[in-house]
ZADO-1210 file (C-alpha; in nm, 4 decimals, padded with zeros to 6 digits):
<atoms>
<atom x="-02.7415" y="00.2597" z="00.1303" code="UNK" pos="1"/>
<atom x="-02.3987" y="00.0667" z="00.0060" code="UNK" pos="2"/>
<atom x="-02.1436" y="00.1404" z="00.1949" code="UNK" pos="3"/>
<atom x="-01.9099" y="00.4385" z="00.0157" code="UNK" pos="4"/>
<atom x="-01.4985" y="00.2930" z="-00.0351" code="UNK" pos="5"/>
<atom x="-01.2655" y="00.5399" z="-00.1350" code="UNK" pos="6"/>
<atom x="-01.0200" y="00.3764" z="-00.4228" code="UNK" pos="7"/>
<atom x="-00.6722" y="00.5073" z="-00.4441" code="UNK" pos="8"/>
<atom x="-00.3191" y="00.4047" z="-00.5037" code="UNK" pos="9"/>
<atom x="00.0222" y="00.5026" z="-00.5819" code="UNK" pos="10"/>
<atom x="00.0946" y="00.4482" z="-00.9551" code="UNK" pos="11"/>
<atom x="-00.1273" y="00.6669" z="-01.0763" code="UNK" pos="12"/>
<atom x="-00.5598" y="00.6812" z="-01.2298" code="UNK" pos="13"/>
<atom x="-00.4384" y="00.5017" z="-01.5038" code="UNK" pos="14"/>
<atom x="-00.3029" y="00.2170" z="-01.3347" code="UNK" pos="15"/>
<atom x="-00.4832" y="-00.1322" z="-01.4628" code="UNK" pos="16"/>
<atom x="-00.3925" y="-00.2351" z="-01.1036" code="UNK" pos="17"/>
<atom x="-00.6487" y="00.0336" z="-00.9859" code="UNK" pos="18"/>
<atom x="-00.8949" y="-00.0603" z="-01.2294" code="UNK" pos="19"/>
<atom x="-00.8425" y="-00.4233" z="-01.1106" code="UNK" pos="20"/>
<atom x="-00.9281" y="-00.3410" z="-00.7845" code="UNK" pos="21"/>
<atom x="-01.2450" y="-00.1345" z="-00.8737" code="UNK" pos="22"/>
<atom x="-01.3788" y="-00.4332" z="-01.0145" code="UNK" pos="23"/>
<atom x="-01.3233" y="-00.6282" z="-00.6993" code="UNK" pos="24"/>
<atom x="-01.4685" y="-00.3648" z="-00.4691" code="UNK" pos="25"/>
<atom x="-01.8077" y="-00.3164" z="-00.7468" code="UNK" pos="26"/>
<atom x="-01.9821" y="-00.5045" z="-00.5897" code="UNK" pos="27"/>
<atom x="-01.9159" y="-00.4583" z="-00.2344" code="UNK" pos="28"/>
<atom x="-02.0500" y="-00.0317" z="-00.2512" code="UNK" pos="29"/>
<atom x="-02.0642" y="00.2818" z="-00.3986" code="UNK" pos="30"/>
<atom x="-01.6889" y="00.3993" z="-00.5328" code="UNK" pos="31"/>
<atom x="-01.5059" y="00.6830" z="-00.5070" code="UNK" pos="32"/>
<atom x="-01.1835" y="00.6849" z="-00.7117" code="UNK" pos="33"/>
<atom x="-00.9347" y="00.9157" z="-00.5996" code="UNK" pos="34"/>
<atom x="-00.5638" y="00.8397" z="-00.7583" code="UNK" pos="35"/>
<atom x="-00.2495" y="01.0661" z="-00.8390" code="UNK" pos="36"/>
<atom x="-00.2399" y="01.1992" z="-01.1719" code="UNK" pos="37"/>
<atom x="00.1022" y="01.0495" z="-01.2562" code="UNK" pos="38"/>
<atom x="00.2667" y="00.7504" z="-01.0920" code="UNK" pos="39"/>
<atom x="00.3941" y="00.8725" z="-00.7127" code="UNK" pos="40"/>
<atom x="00.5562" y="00.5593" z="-00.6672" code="UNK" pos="41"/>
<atom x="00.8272" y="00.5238" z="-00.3464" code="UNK" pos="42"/>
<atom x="00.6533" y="00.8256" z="-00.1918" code="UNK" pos="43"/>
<atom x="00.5825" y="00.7040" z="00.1574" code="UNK" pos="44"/>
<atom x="00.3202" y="00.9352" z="00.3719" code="UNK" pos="45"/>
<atom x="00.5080" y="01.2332" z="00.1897" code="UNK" pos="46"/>
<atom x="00.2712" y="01.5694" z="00.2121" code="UNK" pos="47"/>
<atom x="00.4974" y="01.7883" z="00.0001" code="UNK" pos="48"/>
<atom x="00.3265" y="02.0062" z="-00.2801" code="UNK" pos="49"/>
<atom x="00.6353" y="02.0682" z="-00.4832" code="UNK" pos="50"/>
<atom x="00.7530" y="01.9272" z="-00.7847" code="UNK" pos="51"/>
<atom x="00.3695" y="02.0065" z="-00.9506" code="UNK" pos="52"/>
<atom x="00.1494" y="01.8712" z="-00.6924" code="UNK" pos="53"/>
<atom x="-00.0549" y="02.1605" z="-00.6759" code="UNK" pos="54"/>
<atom x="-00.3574" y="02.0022" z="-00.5711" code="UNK" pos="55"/>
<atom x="-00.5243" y="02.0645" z="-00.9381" code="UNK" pos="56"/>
<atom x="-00.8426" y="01.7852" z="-00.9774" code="UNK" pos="57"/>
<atom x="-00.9125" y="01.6413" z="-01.3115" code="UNK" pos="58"/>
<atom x="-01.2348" y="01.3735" z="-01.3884" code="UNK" pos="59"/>
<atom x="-01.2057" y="01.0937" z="-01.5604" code="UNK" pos="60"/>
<atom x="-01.2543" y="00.7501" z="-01.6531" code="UNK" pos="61"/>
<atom x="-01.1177" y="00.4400" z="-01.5455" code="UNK" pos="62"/>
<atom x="-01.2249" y="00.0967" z="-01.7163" code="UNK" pos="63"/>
<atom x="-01.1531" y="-00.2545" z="-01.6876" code="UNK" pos="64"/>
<atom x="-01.2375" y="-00.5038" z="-01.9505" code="UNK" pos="65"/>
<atom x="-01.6335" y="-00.3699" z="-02.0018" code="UNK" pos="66"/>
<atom x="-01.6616" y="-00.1924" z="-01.7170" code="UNK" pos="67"/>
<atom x="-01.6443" y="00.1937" z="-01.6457" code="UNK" pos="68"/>
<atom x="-01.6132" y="00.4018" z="-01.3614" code="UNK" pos="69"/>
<atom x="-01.5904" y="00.7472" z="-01.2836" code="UNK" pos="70"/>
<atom x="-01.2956" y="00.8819" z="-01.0928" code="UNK" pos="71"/>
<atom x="-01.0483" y="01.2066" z="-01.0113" code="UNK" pos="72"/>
<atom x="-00.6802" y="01.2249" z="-01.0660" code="UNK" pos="73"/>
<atom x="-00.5026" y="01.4721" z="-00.8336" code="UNK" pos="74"/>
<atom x="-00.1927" y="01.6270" z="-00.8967" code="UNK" pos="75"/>
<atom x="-00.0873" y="01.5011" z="-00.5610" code="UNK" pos="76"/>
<atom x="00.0753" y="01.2618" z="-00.3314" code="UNK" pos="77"/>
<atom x="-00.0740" y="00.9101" z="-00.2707" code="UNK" pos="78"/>
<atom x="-00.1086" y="01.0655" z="00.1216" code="UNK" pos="79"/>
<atom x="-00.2685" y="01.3946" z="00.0064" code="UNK" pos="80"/>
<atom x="-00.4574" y="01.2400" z="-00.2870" code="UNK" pos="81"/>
<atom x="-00.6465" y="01.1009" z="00.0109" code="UNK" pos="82"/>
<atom x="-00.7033" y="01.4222" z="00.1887" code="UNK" pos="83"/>
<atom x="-00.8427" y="01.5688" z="-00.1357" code="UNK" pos="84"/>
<atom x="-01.0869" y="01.2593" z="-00.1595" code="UNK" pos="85"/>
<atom x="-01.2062" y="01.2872" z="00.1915" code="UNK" pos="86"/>
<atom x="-01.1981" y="01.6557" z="00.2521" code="UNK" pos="87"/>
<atom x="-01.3439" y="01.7886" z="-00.0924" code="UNK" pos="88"/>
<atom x="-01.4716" y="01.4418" z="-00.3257" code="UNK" pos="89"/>
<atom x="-01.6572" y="01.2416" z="-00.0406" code="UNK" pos="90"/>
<atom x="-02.0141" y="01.3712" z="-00.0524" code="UNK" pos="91"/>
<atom x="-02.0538" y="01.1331" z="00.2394" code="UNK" pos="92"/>
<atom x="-01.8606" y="00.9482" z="00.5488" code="UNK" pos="93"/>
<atom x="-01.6101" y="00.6474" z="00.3674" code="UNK" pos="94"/>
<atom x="-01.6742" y="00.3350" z="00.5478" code="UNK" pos="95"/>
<atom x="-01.3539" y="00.1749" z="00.4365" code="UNK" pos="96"/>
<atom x="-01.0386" y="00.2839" z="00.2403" code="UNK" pos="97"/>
<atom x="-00.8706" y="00.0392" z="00.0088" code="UNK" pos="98"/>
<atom x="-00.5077" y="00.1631" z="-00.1726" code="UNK" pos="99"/>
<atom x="-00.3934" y="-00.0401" z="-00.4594" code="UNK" pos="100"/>
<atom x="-00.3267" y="-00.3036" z="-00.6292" code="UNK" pos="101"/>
<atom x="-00.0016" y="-00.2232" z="-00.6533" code="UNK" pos="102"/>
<atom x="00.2101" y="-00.2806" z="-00.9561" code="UNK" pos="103"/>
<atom x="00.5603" y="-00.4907" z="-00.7277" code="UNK" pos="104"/>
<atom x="00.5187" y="-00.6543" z="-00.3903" code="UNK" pos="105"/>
<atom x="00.5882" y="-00.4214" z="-00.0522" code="UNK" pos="106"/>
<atom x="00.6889" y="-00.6937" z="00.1677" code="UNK" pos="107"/>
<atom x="00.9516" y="-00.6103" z="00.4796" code="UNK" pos="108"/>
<atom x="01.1428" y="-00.3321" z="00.5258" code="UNK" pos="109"/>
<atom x="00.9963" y="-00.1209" z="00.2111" code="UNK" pos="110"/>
<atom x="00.6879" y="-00.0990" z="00.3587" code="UNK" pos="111"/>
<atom x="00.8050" y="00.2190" z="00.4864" code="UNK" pos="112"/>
<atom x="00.9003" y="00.3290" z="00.1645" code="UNK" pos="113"/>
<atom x="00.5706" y="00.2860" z="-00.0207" code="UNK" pos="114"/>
<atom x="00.3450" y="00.5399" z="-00.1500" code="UNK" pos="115"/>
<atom x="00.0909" y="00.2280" z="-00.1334" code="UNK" pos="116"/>
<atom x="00.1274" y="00.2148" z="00.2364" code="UNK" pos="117"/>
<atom x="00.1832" y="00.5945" z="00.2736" code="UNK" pos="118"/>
<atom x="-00.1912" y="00.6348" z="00.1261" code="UNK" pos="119"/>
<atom x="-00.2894" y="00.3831" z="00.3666" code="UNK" pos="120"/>
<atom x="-00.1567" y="00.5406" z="00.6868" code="UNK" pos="121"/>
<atom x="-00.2969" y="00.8440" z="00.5558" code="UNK" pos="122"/>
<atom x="-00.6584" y="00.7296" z="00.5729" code="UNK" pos="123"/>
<atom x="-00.6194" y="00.5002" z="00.9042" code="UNK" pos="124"/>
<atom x="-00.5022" y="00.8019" z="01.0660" code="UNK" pos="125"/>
<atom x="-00.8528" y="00.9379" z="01.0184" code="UNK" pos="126"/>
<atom x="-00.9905" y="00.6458" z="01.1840" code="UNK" pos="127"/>
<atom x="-01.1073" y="00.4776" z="00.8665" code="UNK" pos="128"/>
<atom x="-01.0317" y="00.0952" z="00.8141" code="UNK" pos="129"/>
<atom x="-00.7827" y="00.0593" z="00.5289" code="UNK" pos="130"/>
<atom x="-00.6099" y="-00.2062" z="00.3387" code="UNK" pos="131"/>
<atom x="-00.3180" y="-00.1919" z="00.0875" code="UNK" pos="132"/>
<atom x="-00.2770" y="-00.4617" z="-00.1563" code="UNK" pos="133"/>
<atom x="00.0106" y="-00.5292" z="-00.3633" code="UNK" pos="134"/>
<atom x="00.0844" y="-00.7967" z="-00.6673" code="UNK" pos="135"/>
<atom x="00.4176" y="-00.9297" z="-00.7261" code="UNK" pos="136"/>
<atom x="00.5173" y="-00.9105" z="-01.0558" code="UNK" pos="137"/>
<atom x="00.8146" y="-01.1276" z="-01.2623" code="UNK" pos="138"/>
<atom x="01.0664" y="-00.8278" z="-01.3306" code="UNK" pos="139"/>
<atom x="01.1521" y="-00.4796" z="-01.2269" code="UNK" pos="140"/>
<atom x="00.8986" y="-00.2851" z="-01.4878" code="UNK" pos="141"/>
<atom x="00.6874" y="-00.1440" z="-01.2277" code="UNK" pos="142"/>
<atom x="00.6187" y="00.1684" z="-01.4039" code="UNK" pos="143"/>
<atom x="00.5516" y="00.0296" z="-01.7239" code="UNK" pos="144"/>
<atom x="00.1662" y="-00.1404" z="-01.6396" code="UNK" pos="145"/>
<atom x="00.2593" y="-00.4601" z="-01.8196" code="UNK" pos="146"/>
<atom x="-00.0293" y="-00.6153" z="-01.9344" code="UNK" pos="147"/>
<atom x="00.0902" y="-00.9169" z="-01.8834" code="UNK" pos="148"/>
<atom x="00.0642" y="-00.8795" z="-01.5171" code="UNK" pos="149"/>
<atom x="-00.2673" y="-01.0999" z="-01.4107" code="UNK" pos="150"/>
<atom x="-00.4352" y="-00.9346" z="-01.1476" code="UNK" pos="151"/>
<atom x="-00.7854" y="-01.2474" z="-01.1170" code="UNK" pos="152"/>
<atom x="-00.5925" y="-01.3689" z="-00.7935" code="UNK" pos="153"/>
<atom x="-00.5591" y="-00.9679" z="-00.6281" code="UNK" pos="154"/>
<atom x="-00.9312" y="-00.9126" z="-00.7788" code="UNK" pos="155"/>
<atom x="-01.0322" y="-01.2136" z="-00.5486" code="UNK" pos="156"/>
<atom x="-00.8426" y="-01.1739" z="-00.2417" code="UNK" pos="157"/>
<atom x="-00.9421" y="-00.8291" z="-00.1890" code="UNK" pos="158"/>
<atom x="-01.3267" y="-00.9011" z="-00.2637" code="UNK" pos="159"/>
<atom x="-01.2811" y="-01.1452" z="-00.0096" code="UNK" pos="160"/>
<atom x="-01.0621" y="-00.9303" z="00.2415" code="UNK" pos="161"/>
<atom x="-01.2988" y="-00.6113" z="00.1719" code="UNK" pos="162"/>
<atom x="-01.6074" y="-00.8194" z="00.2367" code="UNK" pos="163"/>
<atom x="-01.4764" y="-00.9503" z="00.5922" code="UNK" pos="164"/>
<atom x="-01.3582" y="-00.5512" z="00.6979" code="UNK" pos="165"/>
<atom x="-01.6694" y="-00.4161" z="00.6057" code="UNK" pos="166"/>
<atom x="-01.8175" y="-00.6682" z="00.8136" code="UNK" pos="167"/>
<atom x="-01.6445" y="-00.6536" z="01.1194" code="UNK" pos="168"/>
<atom x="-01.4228" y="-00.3847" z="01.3035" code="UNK" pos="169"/>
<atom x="-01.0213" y="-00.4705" z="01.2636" code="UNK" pos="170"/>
<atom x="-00.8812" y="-00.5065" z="01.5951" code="UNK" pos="171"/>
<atom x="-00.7036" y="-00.2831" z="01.8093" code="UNK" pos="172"/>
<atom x="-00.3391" y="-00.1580" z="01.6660" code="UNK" pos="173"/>
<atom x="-00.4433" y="-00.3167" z="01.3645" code="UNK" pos="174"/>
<atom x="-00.4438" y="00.0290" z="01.2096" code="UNK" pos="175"/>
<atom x="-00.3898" y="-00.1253" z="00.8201" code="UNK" pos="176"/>
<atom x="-00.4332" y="-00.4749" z="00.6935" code="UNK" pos="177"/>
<atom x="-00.1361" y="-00.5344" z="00.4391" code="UNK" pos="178"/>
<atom x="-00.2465" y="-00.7755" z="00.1316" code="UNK" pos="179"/>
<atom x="00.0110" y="-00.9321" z="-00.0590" code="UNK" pos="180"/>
<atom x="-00.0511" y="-01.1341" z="-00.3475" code="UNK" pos="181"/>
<atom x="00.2662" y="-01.3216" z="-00.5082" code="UNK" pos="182"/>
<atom x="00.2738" y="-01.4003" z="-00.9256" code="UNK" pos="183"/>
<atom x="00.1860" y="-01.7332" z="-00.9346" code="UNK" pos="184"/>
<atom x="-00.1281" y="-01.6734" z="-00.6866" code="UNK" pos="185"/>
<atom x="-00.4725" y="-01.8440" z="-00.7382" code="UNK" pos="186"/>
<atom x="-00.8362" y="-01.7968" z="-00.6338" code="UNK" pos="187"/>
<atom x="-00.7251" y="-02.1383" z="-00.4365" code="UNK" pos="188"/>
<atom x="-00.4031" y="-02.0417" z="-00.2819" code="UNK" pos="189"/>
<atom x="-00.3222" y="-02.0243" z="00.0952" code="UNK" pos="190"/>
<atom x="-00.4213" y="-01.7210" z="00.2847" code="UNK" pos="191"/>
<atom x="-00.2020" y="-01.6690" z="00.5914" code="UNK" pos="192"/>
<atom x="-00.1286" y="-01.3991" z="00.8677" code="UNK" pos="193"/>
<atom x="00.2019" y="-01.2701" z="00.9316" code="UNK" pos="194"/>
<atom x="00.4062" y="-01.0330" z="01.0929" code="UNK" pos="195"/>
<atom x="00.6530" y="-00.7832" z="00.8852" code="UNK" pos="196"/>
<atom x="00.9648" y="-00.9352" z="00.7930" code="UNK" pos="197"/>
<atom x="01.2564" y="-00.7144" z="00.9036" code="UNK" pos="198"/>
<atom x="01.4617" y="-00.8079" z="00.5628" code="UNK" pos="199"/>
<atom x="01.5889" y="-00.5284" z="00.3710" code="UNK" pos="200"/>
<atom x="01.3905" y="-00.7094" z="00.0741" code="UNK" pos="201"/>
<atom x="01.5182" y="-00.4167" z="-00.2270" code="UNK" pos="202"/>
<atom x="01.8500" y="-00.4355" z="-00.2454" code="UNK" pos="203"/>
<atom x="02.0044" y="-00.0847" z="-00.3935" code="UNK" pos="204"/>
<atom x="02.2169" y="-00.0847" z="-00.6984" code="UNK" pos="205"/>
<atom x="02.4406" y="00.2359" z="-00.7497" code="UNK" pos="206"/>
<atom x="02.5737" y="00.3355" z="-01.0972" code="UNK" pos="207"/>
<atom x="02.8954" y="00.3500" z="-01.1601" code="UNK" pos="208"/>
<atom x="03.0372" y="00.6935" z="-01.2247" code="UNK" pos="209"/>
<atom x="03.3299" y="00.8303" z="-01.4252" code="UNK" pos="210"/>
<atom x="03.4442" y="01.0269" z="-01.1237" code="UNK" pos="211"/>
<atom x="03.2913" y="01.1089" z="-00.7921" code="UNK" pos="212"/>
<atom x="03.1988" y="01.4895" z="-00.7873" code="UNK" pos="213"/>
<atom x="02.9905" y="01.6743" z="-01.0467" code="UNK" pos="214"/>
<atom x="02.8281" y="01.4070" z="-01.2331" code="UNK" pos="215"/>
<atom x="02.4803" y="01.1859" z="-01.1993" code="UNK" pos="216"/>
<atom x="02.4331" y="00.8345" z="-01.0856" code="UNK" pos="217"/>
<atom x="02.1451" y="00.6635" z="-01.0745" code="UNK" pos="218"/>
<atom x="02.0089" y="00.4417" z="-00.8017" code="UNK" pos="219"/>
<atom x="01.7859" y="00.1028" z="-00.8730" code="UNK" pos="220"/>
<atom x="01.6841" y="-00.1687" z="-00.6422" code="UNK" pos="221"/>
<atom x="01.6603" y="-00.5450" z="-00.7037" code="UNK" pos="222"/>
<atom x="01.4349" y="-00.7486" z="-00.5342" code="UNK" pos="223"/>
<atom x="01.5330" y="-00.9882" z="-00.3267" code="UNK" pos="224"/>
<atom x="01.3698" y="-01.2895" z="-00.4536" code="UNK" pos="225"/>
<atom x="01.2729" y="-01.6033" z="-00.2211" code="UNK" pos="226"/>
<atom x="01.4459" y="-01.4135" z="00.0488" code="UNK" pos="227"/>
<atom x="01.3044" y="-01.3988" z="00.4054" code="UNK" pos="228"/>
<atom x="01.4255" y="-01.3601" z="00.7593" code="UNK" pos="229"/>
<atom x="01.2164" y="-01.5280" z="00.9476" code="UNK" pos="230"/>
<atom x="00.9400" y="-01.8137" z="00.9090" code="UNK" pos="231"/>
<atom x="00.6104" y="-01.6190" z="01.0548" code="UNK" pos="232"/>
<atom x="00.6600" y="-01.2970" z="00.8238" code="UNK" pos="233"/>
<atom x="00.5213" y="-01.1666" z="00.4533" code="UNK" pos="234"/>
<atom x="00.8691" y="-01.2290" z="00.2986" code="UNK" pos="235"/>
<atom x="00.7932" y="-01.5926" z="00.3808" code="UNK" pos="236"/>
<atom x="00.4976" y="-01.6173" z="00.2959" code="UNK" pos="237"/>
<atom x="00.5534" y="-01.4867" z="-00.0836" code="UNK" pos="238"/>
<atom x="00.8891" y="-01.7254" z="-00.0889" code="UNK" pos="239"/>
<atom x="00.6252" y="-02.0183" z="-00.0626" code="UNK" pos="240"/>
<atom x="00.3741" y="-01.8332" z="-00.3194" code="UNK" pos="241"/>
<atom x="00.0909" y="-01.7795" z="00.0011" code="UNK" pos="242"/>
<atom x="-00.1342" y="-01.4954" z="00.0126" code="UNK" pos="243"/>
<atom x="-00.0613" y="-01.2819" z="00.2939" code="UNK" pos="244"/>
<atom x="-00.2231" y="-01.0286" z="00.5168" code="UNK" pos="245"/>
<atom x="00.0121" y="-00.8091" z="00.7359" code="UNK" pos="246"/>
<atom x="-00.1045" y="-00.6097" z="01.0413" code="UNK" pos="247"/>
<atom x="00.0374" y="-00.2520" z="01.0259" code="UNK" pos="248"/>
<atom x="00.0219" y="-00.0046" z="01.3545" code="UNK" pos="249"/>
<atom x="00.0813" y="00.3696" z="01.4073" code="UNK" pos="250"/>
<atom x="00.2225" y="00.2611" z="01.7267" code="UNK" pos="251"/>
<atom x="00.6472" y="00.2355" z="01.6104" code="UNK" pos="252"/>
<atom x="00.7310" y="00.1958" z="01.9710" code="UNK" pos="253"/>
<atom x="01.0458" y="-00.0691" z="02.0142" code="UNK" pos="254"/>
<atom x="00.9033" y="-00.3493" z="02.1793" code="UNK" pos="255"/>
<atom x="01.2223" y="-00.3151" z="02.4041" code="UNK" pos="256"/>
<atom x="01.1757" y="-00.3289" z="02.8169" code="UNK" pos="257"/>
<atom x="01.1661" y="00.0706" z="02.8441" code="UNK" pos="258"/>
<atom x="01.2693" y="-00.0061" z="03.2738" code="UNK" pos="259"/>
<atom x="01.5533" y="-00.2170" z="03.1011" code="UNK" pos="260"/>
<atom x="01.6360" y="00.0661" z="02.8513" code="UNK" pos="261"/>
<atom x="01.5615" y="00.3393" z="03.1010" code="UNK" pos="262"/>
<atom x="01.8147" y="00.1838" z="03.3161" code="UNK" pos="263"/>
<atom x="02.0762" y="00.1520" z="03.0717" code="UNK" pos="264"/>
<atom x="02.0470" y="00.5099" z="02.9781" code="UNK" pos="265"/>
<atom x="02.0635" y="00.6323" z="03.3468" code="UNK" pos="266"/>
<atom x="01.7165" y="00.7687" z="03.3653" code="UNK" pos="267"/>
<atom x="01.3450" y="00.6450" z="03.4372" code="UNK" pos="268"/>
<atom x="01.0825" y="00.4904" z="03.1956" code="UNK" pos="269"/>
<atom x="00.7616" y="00.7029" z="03.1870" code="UNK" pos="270"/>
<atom x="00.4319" y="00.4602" z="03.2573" code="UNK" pos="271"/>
<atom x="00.0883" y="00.5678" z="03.2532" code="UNK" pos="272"/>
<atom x="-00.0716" y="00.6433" z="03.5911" code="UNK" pos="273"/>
<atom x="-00.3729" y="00.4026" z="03.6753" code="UNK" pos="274"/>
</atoms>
């Protein structure tokens, strides 16, 4: 029996990033496509069910150039689009959960920030191997599904990432692998590992107002291009146009000294008993 992978992402069923990834993952197993009804974009690991995410489940298509295949919106966050997939759509256990591709790059800081990643988390936490891919794109439109974004390079990298983790158990604390795929990407460019930059990669733009109190102002964020931190990290890695996979643990422990902390703080460090 192929091996069931639950599809999902943050912009939305209709996303031709989701139906780009379908037609990587065809012919790895059997599908299940589980995505918000609208674009939930920015949402993190968020479990709220205001704002009309009432759970409601509507079938329907998704299709990319001649192929079709079934799948469910839910009026739902990426994180609890999941739970509806695995709870009420999965007919039997998911072997691997893959969330994208998403339409902008989630590289350093933002990672906490995306509904991409939130989805992710969501299904790791379950104990289910999970990777989130994102695609760069050239401007800031990433709610408008420009079809002039080429996904072939994300199609290939995540058969070939998808194949590997169905394969083989990730490691331990390697609770999400994190696939970035920058614009210019080919089937033959590098593939590397990194860590998470600690960049604040979108930078946020506030509007100007007319005055202070009582009136609206929007907030944007520009990305910040070619930037990095460090040499070893994703930011890097998409400043030099490499493919890049990303590690991502539950575990958001400092990797501080906790004697050296405890110490400073007046107080003892708490260590497991052996």
């Amino acid at each position: 029996m192929k091996p069931l992978i639950l599809l999902t992402n943050d912009d939305g069923i209709h996303s031709p990033g989701l139906a780009a990834a379908a037609a990587a993952l065809d012919p790895l197993g059997e599908l299940l496509i589980v995505a918000p009804q609208e674009g939930q974009t920015s949402m993190s690991r968020s479990r709220t069910q205001k704002h009309g995410n009432d759970g409601t489940i509507t079938k329907t298509s998704v299709q990319y150039e001649d192929f079709t295949w079934e799948g469910y919106g839910v009026k739902a966050t990426p994180a609890l689009a999941v739970i509806h997939a695995l709870y009420e759509l999965a007919e039997r256990p998911v072997s691997l959960v893959v969330s994208g591709i998403n339409y902008g790059e989630n590289v350093a800081s933002c990672v906490t920030v995306s509904g991409t990643i939130g989805a992710a988390l969501e299904a790791a936490e379950k104990g289910l191997p999970t990777l989130a891919i994102s695609q760069e794109i050239a401007g800031q439109e990433y709610h408008d599904f420009s079809a002039e974004v080429n996904f072939s390079a994300a199609i290939h990298f995540t058969r070939l990432v998808t194949e590997k983790m169905l394969k083989d158990a990730l490691p331990l604390d390697a609770d999400v692998l994190k696939l970035e795929v920058p614009l210019q990407a080919s089937s033959e460019s590098r593939l590397v590992v990194t860590c998470q930059d600690k960049l604040m990669y979108y930078q946020p733009q506030v509007q100007t107002r007319d005055q202070l109190m009582g009136t609206q102002a929007k907030i944007s964020y520009l990305p910040s291009k070619g930037e990095y931190s460090a040499a070893d990290t994703d930011a890097y890695a998409l400043a030099q146009g490499w493919v890049s996979i990303t590690p991502l643990s539950f575990d958001l422990t400092s990797r501080v000294d906790l004697g050296d902390l405890a110490d400073q703080l007046g107080t003892t460090a708490l260590k497991e008993e052996k």
